[in-house]
C-alpha positions in Angstrom: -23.8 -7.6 72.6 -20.1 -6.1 74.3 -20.7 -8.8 77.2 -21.4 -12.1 74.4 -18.6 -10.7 72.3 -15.9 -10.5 75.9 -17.7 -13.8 77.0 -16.8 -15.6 73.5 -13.4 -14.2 73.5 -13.1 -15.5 77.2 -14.3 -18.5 76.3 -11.5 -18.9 73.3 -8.9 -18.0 74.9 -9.8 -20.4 78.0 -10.0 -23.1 75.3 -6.5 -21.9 73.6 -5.1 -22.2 77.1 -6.9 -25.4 77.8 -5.5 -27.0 74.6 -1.8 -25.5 75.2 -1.6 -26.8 78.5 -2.6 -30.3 77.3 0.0 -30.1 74.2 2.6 -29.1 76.7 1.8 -32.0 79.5 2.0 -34.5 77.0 5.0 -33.4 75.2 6.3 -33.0 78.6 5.1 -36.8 79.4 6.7 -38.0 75.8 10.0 -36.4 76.8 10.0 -37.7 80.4 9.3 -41.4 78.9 12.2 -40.9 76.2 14.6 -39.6 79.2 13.8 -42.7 81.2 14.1 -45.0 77.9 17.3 -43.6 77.0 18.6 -44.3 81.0 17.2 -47.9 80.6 19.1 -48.8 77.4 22.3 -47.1 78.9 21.8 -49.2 81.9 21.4 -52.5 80.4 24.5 -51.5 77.6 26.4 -50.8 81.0 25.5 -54.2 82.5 26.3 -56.8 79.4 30.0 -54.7 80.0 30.3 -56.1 83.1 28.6 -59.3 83.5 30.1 -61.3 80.4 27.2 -63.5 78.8 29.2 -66.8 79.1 28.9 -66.3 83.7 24.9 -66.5 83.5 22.1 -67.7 81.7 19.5 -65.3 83.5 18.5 -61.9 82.5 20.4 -59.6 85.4 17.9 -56.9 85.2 14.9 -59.3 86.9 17.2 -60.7 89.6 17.7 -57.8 91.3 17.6 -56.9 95.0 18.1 -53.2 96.4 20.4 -52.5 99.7 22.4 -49.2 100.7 25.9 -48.5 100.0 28.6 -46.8 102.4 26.8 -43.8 101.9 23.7 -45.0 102.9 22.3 -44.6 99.3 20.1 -47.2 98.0 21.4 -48.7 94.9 20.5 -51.9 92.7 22.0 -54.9 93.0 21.7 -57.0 89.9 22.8 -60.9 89.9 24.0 -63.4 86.7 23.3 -67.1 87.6 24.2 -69.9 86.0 22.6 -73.5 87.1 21.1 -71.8 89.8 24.5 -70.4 91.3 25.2 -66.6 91.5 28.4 -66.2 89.3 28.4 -62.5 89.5 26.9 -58.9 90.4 26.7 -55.5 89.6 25.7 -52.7 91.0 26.1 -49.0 91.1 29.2 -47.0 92.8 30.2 -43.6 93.1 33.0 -41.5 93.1 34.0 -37.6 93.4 35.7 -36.1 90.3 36.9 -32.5 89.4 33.1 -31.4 88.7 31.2 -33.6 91.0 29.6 -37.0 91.4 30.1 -39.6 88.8 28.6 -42.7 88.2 29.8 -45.6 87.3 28.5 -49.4 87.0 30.7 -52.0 88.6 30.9 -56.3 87.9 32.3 -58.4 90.5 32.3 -62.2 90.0 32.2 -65.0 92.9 35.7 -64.5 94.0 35.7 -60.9 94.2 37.2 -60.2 90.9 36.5 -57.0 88.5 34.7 -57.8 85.5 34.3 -54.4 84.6 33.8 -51.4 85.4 32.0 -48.4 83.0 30.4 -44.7 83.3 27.3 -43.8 83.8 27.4 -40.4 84.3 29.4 -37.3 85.2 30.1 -34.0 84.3 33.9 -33.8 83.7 36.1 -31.9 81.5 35.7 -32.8 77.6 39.3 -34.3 76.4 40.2 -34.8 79.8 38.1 -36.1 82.4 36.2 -37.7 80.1 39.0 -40.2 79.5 37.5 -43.1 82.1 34.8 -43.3 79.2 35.6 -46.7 77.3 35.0 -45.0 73.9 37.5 -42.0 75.0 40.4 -44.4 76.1 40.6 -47.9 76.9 41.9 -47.0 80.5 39.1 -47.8 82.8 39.5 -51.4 81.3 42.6 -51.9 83.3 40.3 -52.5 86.5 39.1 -55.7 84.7 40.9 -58.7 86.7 42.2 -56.9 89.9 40.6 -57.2 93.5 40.8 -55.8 96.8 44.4 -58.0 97.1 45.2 -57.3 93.7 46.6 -54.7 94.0 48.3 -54.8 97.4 45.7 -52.0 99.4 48.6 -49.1 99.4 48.5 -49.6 96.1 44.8 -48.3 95.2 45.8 -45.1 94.0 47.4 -43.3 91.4 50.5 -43.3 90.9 51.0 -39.3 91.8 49.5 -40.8 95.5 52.5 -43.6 95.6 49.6 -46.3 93.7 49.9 -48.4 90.4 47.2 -46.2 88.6 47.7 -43.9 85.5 45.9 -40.1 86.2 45.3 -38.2 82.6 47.6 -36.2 81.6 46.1 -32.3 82.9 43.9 -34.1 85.4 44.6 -36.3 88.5 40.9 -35.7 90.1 39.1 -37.5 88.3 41.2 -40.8 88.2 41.8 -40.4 91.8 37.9 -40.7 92.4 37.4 -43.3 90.2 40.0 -45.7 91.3 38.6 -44.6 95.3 35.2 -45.6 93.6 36.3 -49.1 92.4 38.0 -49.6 95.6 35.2 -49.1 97.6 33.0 -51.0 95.4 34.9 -53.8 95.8 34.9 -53.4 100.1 30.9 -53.4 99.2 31.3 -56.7 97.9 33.7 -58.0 101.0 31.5 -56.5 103.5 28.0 -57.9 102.2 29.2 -61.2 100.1 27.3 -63.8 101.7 23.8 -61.4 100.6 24.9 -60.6 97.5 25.6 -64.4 96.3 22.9 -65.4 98.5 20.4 -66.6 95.6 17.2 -65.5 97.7 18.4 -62.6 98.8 16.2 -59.4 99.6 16.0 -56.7 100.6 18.1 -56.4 104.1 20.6 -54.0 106.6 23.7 -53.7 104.9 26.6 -54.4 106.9 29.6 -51.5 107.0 31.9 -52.1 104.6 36.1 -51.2 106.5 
């Protein structure tokens, strides 16, 4: 009689365990699809900032091609088209700010011309780093228009480094790496235009972007 009663408590507590673990995997599942939603939606908010509807009349997040960056990271490169012509692209760049990497999404159209450039991520200060968000200040919307000539190279800095670009009041870092970021992204495009406006391309080496 001891050994049924331990062997039916066994059994229910197996079956409590059982029934936890399964709860737990597919809340874990639930929140790992929600993460991954929420990333998608930011992602395609971050690309209708940069490629303006009126440059394409293809959805950008199907014509996309992968290459590697000047770090040798893999990022995404998504095209707008219009008539069959590649008006645009954006893609991923990266920059170092006071508290590490940030992200941020970059458009450049046919000429080589900012369309915009927003955050992804980062882990700045609140109420100051955080001021190269669009909804914190409208100063990362200054990049819109310029280029790798616009301004002059010297001048892609900020303006505590001798460049044309506002740091935050209390914090240089993090404008410094974003404006390096921009600049860079834009060397991306000058380095590997003729793939990235190449209608067909795929998936190929990335030349080094100087």
């Amino acid at each position: 009689m001891k050994k049924q009663r331990t062997l039916g408590h066994g059994l229910i507590l197996g079956a409590f365990c059982l029934g936890f673990g399964i709860v737990l995997a597919i809340s874990d599942s639930i929140t790992v699809d929600d993460i991954a939603a929420r990333a998608l939606e930011d992602r395609l908010n971050s690309l209708s900032q940069v490629i303006p509807d009126n440059i394409h009349d293809n959805n950008p997040v199907s014509d996309a091609f992968t290459m590697k960056n000047e770090r040798n990271k893999e990022i995404t490169v998504y095209r707008a088209t219009k008539e069959g012509k590649v008006t645009g692209v954006a893609y991923e760049i990266f920059g170092t700010g006071y508290a590490g990497e940030m992200k941020l999404m970059l458009g450049v159209d046919a000429q080589g011309n900012v369309l915009g450039v927003r955050v992804l991520a980062h882990k700045e200060t609140a109420g100051l780093g955080d001021k190269m968000e669009v909804k914190k200040s409208d100063w990362i919307l200054r990049f819109t228009g310029l280029s790798l000539g616009n301004p002059q190279p010297d001048k892609w800095k900020v303006k505590k480094d001798g460049g044309q670009f506002d740091q935050f009041a209390g914090a240089t870092i993090t404008p410094r790496g974003v404006v390096d970021a921009v600049r860079k992204g834009l060397q991306l495009f000058a380095a590997n235009k003729m793939q990235m406006m190449d209608i067909n391309a795929s998936k190929t080496p990335m030349k080094e972007a100087h």
